[in-house]
Structure formats: C-alpha cells, structure tokens
Chimera marker file (.cmm) of the C-alpha trace (Angstrom):
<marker_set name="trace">
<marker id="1" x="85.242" y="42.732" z="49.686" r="1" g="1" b="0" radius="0.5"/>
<marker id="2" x="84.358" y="42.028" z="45.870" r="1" g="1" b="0" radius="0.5"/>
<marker id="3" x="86.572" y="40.932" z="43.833" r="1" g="1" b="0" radius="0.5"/>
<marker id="4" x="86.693" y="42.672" z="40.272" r="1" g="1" b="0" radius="0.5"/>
<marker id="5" x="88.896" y="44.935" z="38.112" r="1" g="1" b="0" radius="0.5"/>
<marker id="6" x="89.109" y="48.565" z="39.529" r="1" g="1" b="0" radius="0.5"/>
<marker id="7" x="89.115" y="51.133" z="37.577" r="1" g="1" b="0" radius="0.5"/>
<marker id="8" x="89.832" y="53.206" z="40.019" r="1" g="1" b="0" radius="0.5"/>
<marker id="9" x="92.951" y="51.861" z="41.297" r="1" g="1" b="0" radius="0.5"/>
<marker id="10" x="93.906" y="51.669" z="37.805" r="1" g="1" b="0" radius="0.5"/>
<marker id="11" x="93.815" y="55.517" z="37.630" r="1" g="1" b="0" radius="0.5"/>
<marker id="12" x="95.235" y="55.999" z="41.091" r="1" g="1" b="0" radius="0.5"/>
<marker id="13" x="98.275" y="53.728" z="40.112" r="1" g="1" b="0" radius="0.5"/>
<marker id="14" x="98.915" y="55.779" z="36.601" r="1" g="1" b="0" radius="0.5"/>
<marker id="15" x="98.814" y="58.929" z="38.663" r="1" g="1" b="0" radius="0.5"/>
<marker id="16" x="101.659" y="57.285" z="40.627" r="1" g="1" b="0" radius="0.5"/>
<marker id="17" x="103.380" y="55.815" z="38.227" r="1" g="1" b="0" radius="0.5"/>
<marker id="18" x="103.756" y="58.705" z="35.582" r="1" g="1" b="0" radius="0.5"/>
<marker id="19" x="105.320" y="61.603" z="36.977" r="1" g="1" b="0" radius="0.5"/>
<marker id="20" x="107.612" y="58.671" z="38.685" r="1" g="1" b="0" radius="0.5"/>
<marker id="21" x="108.417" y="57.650" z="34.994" r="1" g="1" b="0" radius="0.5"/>
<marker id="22" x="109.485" y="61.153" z="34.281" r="1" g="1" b="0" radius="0.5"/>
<marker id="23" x="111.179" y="61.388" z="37.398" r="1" g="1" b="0" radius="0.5"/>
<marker id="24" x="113.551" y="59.015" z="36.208" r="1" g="1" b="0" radius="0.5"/>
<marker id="25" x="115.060" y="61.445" z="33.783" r="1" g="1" b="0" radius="0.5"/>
<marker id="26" x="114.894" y="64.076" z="36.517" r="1" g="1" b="0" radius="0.5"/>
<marker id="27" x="116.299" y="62.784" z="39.867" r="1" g="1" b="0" radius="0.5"/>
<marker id="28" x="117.523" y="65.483" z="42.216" r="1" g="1" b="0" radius="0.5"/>
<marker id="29" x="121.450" y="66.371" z="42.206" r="1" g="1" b="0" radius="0.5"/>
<marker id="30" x="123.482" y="63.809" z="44.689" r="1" g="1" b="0" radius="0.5"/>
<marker id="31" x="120.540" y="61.305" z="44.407" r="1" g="1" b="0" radius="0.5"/>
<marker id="32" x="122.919" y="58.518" z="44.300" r="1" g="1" b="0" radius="0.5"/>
<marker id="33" x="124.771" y="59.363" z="47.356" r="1" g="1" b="0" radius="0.5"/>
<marker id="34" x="121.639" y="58.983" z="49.408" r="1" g="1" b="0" radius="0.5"/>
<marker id="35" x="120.657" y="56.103" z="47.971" r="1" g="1" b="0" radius="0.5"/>
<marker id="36" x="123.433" y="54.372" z="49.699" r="1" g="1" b="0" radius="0.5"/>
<marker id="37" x="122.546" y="54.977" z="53.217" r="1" g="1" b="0" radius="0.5"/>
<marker id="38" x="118.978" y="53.924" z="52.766" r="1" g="1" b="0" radius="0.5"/>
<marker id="39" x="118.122" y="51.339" z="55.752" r="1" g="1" b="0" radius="0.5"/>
<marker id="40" x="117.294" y="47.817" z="54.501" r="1" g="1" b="0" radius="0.5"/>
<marker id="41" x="114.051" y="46.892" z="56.332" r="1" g="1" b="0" radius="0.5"/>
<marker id="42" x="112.722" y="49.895" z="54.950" r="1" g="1" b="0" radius="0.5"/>
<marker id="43" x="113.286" y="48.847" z="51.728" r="1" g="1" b="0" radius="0.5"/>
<marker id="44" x="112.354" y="45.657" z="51.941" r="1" g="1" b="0" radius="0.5"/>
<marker id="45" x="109.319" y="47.326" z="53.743" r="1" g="1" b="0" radius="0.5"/>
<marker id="46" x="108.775" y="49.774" z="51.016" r="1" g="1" b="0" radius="0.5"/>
<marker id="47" x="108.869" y="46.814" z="47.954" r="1" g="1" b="0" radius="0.5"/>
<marker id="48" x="106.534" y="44.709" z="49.578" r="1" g="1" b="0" radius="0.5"/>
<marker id="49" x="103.893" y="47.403" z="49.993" r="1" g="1" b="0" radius="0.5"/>
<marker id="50" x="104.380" y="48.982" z="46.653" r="1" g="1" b="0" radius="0.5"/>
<marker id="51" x="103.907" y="45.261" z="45.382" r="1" g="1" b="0" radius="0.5"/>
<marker id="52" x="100.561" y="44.305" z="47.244" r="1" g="1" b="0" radius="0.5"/>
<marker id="53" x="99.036" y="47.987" z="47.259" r="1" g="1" b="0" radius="0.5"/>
<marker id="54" x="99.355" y="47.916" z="43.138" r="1" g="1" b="0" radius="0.5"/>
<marker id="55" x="98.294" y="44.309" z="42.898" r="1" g="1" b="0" radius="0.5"/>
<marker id="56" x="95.189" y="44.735" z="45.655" r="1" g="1" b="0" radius="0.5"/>
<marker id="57" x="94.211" y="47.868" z="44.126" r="1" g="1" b="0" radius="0.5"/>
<marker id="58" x="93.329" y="46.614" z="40.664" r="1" g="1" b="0" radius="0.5"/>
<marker id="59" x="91.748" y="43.396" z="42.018" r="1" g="1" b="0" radius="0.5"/>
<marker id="60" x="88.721" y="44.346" z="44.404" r="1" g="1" b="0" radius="0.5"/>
<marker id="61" x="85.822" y="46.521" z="42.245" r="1" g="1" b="0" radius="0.5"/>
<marker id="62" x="84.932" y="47.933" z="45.765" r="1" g="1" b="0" radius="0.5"/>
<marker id="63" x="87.515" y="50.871" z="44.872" r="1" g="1" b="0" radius="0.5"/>
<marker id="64" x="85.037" y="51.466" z="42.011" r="1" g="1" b="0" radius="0.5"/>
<marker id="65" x="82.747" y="54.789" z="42.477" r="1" g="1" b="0" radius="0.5"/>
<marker id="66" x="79.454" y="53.766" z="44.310" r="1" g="1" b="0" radius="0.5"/>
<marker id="67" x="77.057" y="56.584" z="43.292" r="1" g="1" b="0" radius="0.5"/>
<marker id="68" x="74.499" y="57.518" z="46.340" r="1" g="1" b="0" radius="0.5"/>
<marker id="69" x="76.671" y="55.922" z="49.288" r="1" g="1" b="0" radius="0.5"/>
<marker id="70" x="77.988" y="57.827" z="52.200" r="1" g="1" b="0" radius="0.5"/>
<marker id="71" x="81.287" y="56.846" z="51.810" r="1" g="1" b="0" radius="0.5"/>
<marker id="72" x="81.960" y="58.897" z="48.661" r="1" g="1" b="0" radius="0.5"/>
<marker id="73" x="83.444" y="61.707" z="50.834" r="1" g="1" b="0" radius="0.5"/>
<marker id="74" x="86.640" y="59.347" z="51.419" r="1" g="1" b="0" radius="0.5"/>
<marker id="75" x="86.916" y="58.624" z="47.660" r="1" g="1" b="0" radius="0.5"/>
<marker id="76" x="86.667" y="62.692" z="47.125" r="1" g="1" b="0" radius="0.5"/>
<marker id="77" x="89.000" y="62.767" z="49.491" r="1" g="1" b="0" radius="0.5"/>
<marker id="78" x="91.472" y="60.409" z="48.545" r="1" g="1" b="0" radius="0.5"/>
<marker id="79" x="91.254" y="61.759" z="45.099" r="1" g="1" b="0" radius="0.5"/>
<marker id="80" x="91.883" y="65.089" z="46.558" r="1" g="1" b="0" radius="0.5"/>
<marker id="81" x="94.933" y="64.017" z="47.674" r="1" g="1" b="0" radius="0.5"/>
<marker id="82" x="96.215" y="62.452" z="44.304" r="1" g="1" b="0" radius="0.5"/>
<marker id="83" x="95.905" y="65.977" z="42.980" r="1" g="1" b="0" radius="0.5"/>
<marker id="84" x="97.853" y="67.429" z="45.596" r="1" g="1" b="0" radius="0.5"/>
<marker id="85" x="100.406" y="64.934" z="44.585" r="1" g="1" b="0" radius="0.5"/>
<marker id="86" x="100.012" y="65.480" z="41.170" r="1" g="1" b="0" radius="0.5"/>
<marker id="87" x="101.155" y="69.341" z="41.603" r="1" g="1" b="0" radius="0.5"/>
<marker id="88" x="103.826" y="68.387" z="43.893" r="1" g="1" b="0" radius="0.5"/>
<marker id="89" x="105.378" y="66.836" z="41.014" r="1" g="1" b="0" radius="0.5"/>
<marker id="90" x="104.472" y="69.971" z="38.757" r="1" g="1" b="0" radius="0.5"/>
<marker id="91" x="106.330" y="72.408" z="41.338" r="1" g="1" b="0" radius="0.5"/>
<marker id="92" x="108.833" y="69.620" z="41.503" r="1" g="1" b="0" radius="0.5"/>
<marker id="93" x="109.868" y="69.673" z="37.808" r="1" g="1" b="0" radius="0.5"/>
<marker id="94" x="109.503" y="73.139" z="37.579" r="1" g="1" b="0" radius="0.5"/>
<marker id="95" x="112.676" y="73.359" z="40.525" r="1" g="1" b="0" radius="0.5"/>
<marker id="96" x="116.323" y="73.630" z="39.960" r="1" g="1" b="0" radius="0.5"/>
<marker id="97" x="115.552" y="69.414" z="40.794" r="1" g="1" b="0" radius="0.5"/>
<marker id="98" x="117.881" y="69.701" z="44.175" r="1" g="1" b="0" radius="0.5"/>
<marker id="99" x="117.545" y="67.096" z="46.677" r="1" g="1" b="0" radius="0.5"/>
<marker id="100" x="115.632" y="70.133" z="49.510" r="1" g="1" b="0" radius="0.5"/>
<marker id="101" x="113.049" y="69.878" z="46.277" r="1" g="1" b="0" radius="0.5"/>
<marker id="102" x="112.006" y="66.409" z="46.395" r="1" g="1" b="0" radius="0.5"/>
<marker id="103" x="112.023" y="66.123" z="49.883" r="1" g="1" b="0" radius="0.5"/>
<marker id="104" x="109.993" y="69.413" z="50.569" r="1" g="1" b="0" radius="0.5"/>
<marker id="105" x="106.657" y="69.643" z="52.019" r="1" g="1" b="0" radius="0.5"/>
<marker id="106" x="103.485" y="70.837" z="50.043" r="1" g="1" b="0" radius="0.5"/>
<marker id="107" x="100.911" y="72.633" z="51.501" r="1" g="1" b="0" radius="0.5"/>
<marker id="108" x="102.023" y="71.453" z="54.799" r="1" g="1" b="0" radius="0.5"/>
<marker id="109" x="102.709" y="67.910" z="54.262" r="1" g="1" b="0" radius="0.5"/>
<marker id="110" x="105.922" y="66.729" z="55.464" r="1" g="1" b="0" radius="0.5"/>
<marker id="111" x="108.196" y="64.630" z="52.511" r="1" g="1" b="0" radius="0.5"/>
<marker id="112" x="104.635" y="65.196" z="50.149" r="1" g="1" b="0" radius="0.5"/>
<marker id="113" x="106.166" y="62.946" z="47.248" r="1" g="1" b="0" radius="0.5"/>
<marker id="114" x="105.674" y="60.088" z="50.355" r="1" g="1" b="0" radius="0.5"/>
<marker id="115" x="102.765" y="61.203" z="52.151" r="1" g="1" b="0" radius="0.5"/>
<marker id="116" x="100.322" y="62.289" z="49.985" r="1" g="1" b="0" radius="0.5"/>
<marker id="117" x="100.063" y="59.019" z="47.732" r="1" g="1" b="0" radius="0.5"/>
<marker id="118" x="100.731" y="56.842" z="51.260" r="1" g="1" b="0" radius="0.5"/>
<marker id="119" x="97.401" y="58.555" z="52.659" r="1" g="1" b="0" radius="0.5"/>
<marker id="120" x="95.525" y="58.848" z="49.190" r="1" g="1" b="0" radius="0.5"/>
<marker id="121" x="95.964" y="55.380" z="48.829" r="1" g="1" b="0" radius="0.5"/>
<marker id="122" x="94.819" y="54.584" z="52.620" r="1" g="1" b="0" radius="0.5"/>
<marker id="123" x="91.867" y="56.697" z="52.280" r="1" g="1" b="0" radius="0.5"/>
<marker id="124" x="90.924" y="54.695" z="49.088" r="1" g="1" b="0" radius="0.5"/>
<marker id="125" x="91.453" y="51.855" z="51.427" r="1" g="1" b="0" radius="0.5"/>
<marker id="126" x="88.715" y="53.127" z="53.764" r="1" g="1" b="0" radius="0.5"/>
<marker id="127" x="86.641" y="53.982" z="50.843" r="1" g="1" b="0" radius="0.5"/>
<marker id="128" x="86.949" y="50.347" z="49.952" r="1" g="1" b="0" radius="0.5"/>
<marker id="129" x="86.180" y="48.895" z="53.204" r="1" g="1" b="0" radius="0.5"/>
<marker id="130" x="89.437" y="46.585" z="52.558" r="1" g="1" b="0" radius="0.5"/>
<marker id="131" x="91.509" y="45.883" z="55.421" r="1" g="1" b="0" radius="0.5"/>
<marker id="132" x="93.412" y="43.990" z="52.855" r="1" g="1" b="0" radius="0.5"/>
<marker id="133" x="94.720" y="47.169" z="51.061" r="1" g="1" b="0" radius="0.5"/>
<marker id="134" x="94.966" y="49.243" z="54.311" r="1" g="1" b="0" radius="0.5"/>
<marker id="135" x="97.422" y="46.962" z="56.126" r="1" g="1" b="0" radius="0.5"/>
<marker id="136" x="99.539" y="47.066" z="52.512" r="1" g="1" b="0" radius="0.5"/>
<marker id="137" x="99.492" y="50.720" z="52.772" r="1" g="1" b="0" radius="0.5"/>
<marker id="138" x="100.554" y="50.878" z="55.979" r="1" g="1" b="0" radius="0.5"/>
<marker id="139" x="103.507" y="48.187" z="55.391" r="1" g="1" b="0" radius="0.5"/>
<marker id="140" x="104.116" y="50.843" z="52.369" r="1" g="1" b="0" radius="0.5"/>
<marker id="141" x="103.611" y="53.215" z="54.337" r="1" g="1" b="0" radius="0.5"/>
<marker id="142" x="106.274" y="52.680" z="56.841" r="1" g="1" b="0" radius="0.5"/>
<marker id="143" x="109.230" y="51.835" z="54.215" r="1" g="1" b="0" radius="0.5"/>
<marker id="144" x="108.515" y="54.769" z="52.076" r="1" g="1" b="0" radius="0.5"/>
<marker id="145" x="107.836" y="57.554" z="54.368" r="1" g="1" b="0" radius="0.5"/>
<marker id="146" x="110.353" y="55.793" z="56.521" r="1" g="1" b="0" radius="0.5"/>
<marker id="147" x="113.227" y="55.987" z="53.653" r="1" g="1" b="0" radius="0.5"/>
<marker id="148" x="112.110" y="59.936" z="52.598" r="1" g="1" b="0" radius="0.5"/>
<marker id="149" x="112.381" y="61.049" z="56.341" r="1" g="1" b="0" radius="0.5"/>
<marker id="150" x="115.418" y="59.701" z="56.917" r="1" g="1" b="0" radius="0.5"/>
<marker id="151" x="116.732" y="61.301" z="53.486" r="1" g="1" b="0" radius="0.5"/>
<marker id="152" x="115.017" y="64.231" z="54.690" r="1" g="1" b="0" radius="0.5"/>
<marker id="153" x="116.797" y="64.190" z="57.890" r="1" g="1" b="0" radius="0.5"/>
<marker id="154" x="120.551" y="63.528" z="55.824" r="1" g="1" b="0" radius="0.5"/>
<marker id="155" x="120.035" y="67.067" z="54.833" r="1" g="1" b="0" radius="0.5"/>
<marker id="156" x="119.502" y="68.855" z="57.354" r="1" g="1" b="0" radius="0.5"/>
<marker id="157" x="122.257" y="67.452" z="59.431" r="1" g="1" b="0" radius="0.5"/>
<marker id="158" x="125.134" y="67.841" z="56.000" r="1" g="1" b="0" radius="0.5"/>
<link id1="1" id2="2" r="1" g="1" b="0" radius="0.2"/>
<link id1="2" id2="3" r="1" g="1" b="0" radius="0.2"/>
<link id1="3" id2="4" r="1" g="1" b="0" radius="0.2"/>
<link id1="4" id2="5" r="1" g="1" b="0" radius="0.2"/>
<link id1="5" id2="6" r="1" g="1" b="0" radius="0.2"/>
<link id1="6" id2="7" r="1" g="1" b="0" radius="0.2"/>
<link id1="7" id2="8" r="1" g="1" b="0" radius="0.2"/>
<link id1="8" id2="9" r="1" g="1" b="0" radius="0.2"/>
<link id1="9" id2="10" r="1" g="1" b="0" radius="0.2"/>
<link id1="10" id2="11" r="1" g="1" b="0" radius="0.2"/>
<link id1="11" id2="12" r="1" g="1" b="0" radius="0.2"/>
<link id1="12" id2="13" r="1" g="1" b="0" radius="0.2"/>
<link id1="13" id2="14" r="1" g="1" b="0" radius="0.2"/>
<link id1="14" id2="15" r="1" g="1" b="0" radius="0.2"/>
<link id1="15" id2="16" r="1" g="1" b="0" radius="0.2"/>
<link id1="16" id2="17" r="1" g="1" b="0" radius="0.2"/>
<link id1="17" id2="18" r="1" g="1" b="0" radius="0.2"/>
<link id1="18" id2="19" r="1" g="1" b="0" radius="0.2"/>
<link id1="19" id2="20" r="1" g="1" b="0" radius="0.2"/>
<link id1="20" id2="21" r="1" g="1" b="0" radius="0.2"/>
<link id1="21" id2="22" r="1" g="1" b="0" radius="0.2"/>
<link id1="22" id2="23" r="1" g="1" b="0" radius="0.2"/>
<link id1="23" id2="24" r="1" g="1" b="0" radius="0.2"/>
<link id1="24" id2="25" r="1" g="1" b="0" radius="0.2"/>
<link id1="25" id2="26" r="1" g="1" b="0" radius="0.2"/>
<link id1="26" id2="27" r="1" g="1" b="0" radius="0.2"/>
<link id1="27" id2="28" r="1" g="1" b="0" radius="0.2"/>
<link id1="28" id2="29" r="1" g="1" b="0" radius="0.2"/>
<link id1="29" id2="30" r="1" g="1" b="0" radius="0.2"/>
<link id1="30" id2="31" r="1" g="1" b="0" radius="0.2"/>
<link id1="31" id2="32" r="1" g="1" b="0" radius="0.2"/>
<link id1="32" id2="33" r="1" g="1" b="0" radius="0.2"/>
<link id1="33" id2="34" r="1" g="1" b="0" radius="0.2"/>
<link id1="34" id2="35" r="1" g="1" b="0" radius="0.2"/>
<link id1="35" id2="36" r="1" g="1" b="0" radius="0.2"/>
<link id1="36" id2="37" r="1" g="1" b="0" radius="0.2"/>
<link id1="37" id2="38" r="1" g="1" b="0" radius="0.2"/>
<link id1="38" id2="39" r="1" g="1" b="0" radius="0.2"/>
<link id1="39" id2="40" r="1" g="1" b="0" radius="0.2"/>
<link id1="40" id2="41" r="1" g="1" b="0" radius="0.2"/>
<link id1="41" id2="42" r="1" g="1" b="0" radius="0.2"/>
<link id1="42" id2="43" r="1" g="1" b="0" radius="0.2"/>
<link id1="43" id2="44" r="1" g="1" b="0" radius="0.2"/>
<link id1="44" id2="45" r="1" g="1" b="0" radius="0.2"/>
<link id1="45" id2="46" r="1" g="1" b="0" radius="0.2"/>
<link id1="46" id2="47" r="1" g="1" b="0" radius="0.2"/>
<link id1="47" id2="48" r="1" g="1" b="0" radius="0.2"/>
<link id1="48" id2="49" r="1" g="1" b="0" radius="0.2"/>
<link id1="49" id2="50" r="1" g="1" b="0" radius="0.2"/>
<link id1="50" id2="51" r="1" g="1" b="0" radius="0.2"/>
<link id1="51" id2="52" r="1" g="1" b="0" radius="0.2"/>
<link id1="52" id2="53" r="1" g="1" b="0" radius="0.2"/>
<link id1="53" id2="54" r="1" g="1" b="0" radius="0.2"/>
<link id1="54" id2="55" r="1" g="1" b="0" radius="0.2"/>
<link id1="55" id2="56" r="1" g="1" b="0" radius="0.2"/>
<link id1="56" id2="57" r="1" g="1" b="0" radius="0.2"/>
<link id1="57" id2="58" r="1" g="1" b="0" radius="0.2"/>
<link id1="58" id2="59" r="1" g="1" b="0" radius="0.2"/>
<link id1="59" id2="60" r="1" g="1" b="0" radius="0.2"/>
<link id1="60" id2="61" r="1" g="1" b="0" radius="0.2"/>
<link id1="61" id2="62" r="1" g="1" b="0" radius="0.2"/>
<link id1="62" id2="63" r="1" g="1" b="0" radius="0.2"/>
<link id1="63" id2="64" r="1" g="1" b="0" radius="0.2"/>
<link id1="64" id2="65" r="1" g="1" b="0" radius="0.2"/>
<link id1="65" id2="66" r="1" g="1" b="0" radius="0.2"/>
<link id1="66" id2="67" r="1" g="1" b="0" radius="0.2"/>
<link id1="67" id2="68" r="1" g="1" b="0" radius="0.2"/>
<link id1="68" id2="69" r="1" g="1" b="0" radius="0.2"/>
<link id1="69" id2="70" r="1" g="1" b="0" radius="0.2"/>
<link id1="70" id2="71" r="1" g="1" b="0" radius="0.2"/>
<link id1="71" id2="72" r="1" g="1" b="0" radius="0.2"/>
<link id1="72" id2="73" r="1" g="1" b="0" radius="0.2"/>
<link id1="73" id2="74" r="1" g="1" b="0" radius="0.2"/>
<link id1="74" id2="75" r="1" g="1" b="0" radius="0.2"/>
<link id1="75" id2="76" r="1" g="1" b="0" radius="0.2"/>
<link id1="76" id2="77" r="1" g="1" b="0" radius="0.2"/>
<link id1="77" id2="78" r="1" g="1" b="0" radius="0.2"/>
<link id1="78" id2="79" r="1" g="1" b="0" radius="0.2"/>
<link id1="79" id2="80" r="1" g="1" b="0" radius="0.2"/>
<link id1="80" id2="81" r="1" g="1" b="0" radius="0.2"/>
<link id1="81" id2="82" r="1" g="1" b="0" radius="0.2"/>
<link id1="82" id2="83" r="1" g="1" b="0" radius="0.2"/>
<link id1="83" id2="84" r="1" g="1" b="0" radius="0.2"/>
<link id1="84" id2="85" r="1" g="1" b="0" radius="0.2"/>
<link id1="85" id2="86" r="1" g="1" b="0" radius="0.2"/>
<link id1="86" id2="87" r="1" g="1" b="0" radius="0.2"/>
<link id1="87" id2="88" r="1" g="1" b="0" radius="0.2"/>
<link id1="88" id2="89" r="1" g="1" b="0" radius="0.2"/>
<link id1="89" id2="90" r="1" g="1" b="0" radius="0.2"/>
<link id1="90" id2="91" r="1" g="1" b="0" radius="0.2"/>
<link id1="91" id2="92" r="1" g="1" b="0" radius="0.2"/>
<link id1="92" id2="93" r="1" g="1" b="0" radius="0.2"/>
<link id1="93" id2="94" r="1" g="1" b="0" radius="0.2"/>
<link id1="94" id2="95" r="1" g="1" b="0" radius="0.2"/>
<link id1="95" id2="96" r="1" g="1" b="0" radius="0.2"/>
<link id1="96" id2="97" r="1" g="1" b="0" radius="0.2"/>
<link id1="97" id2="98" r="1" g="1" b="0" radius="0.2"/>
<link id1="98" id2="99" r="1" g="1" b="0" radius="0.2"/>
<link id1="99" id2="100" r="1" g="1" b="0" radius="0.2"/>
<link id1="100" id2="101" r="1" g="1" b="0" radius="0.2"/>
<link id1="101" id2="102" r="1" g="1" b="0" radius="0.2"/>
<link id1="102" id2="103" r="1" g="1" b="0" radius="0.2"/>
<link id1="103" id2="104" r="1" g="1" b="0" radius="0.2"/>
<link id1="104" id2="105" r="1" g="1" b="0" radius="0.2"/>
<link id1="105" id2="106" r="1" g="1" b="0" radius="0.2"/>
<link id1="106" id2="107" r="1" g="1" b="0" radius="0.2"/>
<link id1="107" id2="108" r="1" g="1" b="0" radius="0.2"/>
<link id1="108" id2="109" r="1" g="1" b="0" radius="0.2"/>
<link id1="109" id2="110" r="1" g="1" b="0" radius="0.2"/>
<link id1="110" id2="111" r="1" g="1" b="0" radius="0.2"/>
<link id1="111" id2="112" r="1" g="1" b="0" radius="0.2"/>
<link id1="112" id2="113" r="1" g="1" b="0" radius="0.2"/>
<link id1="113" id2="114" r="1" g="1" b="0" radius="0.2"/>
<link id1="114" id2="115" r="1" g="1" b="0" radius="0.2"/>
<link id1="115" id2="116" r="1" g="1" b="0" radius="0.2"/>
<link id1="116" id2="117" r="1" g="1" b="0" radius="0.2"/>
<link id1="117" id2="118" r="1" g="1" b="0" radius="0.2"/>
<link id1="118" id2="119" r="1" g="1" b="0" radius="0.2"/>
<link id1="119" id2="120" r="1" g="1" b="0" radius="0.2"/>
<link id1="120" id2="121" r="1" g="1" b="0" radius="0.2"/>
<link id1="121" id2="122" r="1" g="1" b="0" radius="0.2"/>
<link id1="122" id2="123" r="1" g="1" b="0" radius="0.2"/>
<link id1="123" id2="124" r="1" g="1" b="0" radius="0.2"/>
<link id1="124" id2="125" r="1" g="1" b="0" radius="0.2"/>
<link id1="125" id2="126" r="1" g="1" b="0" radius="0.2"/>
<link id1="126" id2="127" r="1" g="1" b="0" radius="0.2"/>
<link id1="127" id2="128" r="1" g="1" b="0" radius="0.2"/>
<link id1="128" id2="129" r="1" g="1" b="0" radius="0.2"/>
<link id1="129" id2="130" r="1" g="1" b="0" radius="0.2"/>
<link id1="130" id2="131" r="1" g="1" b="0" radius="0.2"/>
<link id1="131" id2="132" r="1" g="1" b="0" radius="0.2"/>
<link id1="132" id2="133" r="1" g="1" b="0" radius="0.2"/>
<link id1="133" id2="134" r="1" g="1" b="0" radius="0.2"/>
<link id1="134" id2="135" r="1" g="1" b="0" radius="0.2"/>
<link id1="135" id2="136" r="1" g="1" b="0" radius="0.2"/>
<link id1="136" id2="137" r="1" g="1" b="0" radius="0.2"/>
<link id1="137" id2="138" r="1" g="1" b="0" radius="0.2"/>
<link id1="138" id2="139" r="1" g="1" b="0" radius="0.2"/>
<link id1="139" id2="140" r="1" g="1" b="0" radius="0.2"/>
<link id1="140" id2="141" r="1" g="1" b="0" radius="0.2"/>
<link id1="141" id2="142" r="1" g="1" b="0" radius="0.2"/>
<link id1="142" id2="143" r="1" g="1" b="0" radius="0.2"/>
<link id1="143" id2="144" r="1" g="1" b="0" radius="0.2"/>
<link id1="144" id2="145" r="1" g="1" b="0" radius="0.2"/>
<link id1="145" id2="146" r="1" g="1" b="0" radius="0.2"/>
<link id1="146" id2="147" r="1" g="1" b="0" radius="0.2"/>
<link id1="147" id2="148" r="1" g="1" b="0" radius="0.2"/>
<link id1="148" id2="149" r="1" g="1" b="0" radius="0.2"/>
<link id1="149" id2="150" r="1" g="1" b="0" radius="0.2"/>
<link id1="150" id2="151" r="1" g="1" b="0" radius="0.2"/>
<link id1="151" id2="152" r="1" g="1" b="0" radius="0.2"/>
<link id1="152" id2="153" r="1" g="1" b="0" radius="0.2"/>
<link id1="153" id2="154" r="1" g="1" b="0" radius="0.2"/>
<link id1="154" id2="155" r="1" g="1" b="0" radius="0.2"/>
<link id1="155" id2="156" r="1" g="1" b="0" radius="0.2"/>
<link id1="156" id2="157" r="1" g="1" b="0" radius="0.2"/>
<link id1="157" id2="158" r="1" g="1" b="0" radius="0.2"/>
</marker_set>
C-alpha cells in the first residue's frame, strides 16, 4: 500500500456523491416514514464505512490506473459497476420517485442503489490490493445494504 492522492477514488466518490446530491431534491414518497424504523447499528455501521471508504479511497495512489498489470480487469470491473449505478439513478429519476423505485433491483441486483457502489467500491479494493479499504467496505457494506434490505423488506410486508 502507497500512500498518495487517488484520482481514482476521487472519481469513484463524485460518481457517488452526485446523483446522491440530486437525490436530495428527489427522495421517494413516504421516505420519512422509513427513516424511522431504520436499526441503529446499521447506521452507526453504515457512517463509519461511508467515513473511512471516502477518506481511504483518496489517500492510497494504488487505486490509480497501473497500465500493463493484470489486475486491470478488477478496475474495468469495478468501473463497470459505477456505470451500472450511474443508470440506476438515470431510470431512478426518470420514475414516478416511489419508494418500490429506489429500492428496485437493476439488471438483477437486489436494492442496486446499495449494491452496486458497495461491490464497485470492494472491487476497487481488490484492484488496490488494500485490505484497508476492503474491510471499510465491508463495515459499509453491512450498514447500507443492511438498512436498504430491511426498507426493502417494509414494503413488501405494508
């Protein structure tokens, strides 16, 4: 592990953090009343990982592209899946914005607005070779998949 500014993770974390902005002005109808029920650990879970996983990513230049090395096919990879999430957000805003929208899968990914940043971010990880970032994704992991399956679940038991 090197440590250096990523430019990478930079672009990674303002492909998160954009359509997220815009979100803001776009929640799903009945948001709120979810909100509510949302399971502490998990929370607490969720902030800690979204913490280190932005602060890790921008710190190690191993994130960085390596022309030539055989790991490349994670990056591509990972990247992939930043697109996918990127166009989950695109069909999102295009919805009527109900709560079945945000939590909806996208080309077979369960609660995609979750997963498919969760795993890009772990496959950057991998890319990396940074334990470091993989055990924050994983701590992210766990409180924000954990929160949008449990919302998830809310509606299809009401």
């Amino acid at each position: 592990m090197h440590f250096g500014f990523s430019y990478v993770g930079l672009i990674y974390l303002i492909m998160l953090i954009l359509p997220n902005l815009l979100w803001t002005r776009n929640q799903p109808k009945d948001y709120e009343k979810y909100v509510g029920n949302e399971k502490r650990m998990l929370v607490l879970l969720e902030r800690a990982g979204e913490a280190l996983v932005s602060c890790l990513v921008l710190i190690f230049s191993d994130f960085n592209i390596r022309p030539k090395s055989v790991w490349c096919g994670w990056l591509a990879l990972s990247f992939l899946l930043m697109v996918c999430y990127e166009l989950y957000w695109l069909r999102y805003f295009r919805s009527e914005k109900t709560m079945e929208d945000f939590y909806s899968s996208f080309l077979g990914v369960p609660v995609a607005g979750a997963t498919l940043p969760v795993a890009a971010f772990f496959l950057l990880a991998v890319y990396g070779r940074n334990p470091l970032l993989g055990a924050a994704v994983i701590i992210l992991g766990i409180g924000h998949i954990g929160i949008h399956w449990m919302h998830r679940k809310e509606l299809t038991v009401s």
